[in-house]
BALOBA-1460 file (C-alpha; in Angstrom, 3 decimals):
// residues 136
<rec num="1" residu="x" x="48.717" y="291.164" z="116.696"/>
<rec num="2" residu="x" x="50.495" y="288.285" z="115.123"/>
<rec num="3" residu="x" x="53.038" y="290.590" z="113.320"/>
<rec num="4" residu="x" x="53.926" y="292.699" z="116.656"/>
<rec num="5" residu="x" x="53.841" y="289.955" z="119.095"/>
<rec num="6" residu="x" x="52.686" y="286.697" z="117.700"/>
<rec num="7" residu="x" x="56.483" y="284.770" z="117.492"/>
<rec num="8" residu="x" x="57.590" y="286.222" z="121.070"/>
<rec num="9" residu="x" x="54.110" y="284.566" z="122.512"/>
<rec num="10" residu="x" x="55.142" y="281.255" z="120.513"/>
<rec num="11" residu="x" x="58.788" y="281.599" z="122.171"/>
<rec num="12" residu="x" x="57.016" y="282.100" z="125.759"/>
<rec num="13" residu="x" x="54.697" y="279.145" z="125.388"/>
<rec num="14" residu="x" x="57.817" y="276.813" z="124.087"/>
<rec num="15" residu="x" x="59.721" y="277.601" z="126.954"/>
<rec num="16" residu="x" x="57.021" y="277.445" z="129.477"/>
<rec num="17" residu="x" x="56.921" y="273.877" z="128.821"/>
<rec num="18" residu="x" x="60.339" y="273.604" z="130.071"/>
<rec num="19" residu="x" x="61.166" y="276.555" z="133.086"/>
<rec num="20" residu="x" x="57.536" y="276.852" z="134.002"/>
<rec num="21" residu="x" x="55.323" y="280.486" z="133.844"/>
<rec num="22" residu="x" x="56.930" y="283.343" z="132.391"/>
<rec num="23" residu="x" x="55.343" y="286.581" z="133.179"/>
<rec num="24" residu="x" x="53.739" y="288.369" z="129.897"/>
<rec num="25" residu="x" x="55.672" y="291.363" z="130.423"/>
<rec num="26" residu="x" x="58.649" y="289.219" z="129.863"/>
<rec num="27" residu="x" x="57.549" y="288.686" z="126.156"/>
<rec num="28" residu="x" x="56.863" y="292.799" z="125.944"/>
<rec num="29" residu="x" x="60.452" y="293.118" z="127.193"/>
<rec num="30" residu="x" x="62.361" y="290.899" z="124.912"/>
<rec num="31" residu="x" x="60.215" y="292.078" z="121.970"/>
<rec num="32" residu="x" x="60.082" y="295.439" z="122.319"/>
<rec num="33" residu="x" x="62.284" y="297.125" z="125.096"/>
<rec num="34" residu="x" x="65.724" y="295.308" z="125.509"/>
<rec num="35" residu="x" x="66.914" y="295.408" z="121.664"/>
<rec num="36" residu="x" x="66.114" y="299.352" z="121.497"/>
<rec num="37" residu="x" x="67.737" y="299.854" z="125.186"/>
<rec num="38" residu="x" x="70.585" y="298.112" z="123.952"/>
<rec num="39" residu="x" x="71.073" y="299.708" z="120.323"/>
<rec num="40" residu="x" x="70.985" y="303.083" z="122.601"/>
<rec num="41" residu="x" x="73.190" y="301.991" z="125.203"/>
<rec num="42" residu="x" x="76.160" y="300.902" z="122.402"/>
<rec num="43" residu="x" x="75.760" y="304.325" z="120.226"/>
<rec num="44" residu="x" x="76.071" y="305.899" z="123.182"/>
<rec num="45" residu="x" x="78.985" y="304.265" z="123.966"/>
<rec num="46" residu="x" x="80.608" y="305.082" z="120.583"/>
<rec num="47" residu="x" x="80.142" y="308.739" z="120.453"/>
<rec num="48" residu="x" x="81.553" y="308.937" z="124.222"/>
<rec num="49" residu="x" x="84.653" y="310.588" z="124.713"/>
<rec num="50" residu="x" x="87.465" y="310.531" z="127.284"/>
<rec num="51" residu="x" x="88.685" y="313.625" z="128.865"/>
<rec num="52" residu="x" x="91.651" y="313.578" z="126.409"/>
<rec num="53" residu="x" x="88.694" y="314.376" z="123.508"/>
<rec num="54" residu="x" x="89.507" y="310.739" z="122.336"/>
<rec num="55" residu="x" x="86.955" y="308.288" z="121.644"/>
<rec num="56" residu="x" x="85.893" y="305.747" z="124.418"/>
<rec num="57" residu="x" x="84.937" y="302.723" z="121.700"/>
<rec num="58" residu="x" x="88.661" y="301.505" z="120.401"/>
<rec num="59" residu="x" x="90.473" y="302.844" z="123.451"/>
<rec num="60" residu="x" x="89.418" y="300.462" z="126.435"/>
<rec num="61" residu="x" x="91.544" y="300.836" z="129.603"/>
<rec num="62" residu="x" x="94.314" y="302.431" z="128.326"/>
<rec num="63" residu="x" x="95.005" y="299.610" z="126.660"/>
<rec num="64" residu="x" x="97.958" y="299.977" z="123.664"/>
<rec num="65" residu="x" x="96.475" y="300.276" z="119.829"/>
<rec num="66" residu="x" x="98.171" y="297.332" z="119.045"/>
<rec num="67" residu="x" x="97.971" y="294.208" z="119.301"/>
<rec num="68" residu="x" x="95.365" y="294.305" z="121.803"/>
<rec num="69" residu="x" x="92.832" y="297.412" z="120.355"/>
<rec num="70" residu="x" x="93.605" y="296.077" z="116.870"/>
<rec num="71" residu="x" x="92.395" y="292.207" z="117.565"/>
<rec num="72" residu="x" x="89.578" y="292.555" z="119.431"/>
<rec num="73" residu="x" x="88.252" y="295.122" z="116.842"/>
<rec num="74" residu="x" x="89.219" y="292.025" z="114.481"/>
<rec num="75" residu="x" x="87.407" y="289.813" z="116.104"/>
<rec num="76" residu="x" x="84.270" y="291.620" z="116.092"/>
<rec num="77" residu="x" x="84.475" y="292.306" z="112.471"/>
<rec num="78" residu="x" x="85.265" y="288.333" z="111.430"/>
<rec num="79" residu="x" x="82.264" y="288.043" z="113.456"/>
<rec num="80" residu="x" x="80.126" y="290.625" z="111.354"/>
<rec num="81" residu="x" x="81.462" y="289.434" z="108.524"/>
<rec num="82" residu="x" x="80.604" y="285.395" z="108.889"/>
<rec num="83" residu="x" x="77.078" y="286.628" z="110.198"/>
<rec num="84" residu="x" x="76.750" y="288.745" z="106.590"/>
<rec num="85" residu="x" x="78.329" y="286.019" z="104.799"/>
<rec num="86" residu="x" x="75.316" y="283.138" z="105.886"/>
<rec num="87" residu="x" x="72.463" y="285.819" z="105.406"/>
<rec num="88" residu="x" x="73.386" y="286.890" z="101.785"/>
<rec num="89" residu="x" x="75.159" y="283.323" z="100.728"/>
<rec num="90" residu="x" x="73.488" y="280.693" z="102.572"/>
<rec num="91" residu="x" x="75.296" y="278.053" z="100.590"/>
<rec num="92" residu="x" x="79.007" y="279.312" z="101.247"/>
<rec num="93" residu="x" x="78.482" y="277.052" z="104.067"/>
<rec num="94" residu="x" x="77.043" y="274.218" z="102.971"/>
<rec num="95" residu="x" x="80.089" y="272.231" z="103.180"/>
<rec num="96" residu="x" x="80.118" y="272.840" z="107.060"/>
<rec num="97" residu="x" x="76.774" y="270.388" z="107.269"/>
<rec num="98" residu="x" x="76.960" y="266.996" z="108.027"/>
<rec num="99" residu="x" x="74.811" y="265.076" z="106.123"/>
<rec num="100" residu="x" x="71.767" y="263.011" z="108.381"/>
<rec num="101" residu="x" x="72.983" y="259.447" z="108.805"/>
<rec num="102" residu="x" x="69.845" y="257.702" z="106.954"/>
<rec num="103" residu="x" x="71.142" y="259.804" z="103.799"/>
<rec num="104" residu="x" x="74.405" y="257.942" z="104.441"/>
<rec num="105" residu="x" x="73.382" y="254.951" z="104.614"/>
<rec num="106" residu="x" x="71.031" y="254.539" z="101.249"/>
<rec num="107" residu="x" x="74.293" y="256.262" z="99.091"/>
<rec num="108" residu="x" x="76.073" y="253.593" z="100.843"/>
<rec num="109" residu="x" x="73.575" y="250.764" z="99.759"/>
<rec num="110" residu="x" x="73.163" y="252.226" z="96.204"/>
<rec num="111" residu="x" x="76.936" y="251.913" z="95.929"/>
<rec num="112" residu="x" x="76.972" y="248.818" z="97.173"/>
<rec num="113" residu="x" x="74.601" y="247.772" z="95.128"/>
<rec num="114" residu="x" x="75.561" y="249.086" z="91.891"/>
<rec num="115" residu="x" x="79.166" y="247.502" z="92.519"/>
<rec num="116" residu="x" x="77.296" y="244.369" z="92.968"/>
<rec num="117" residu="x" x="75.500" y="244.661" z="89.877"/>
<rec num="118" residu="x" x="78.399" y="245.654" z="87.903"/>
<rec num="119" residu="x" x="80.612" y="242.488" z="89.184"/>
<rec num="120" residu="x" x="78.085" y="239.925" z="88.541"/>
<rec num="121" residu="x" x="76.652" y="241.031" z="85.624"/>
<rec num="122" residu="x" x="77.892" y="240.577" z="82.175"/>
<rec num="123" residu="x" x="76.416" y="243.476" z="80.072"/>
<rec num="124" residu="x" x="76.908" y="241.682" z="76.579"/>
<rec num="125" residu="x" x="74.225" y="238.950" z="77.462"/>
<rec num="126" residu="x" x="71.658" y="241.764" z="78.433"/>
<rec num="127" residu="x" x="68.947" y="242.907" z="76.202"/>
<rec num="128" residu="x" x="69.665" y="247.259" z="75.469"/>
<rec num="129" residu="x" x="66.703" y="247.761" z="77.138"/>
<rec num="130" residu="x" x="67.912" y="246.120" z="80.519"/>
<rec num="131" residu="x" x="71.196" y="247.886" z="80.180"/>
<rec num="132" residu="x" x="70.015" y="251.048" z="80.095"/>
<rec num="133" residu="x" x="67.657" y="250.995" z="82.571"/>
<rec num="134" residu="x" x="70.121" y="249.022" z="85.025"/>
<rec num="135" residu="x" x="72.501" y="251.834" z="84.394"/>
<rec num="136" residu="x" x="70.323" y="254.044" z="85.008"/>
């Protein structure tokens, strides 16, 4: 039960706290009959053909190959291609995060801090002991 329907339950309860009752065949629906309906409805869509025997996908409206074919084709694969990108490499974009502000803040006092330290203190007087745990 849990594997087949237990997170689209979850989702329903969530967002019944916010829009009120959602019916149970909703969940059904969203788990089960929309994503195949729609994975049928696009490869049907690319195997179409027009009556000139050309393929429907890549020639919208009669529209010229390039630029306009040629970029939105890009577009979807830049798309693909970030989406890929995160789910194999997670950490590629790490540099996009921003840090949480509290995590700001104590680097900032540790900094601080250590400048502190190292303006008022004279190292010579200190015992070796002290120094390396105050550098440390």
């Amino acid at each position: 039960y849990d594997l087949l329907f237990g997170n689209v339950f979850e989702l329903k309860s969530q967002l019944e706290s916010s829009v009120g009752n959602i019916p149970f065949v909703w969940a059904i629906l969203m788990k089960h009959v929309i994503p195949p309906t729609l994975l049928l409805s696009f490869i049907n869509l690319a195997c179409a053909k027009t009556d000139e025997q050309n393929p429907v996908f890549g020639n919208y409206g009669g529209y010229t190959a390039w630029p306009f074919q040629i970029l939105g084709v890009l577009v979807v694969l830049l798309a693909v291609i970030i989406v890929s990108l995160g789910a194999l490499k997670p950490e590629i974009f790490d540099t996009l995060m921003t840090r949480p502000k509290r995590e700001q803040e104590i680097e900032l006092e540790e900094s601080n801090i250590e400048k502190e330290v190292s303006e008022n203190m004279d190292y010579k007087e200190l015992p070796a002991h002290v120094k390396t745990s105050v550098l440390s």
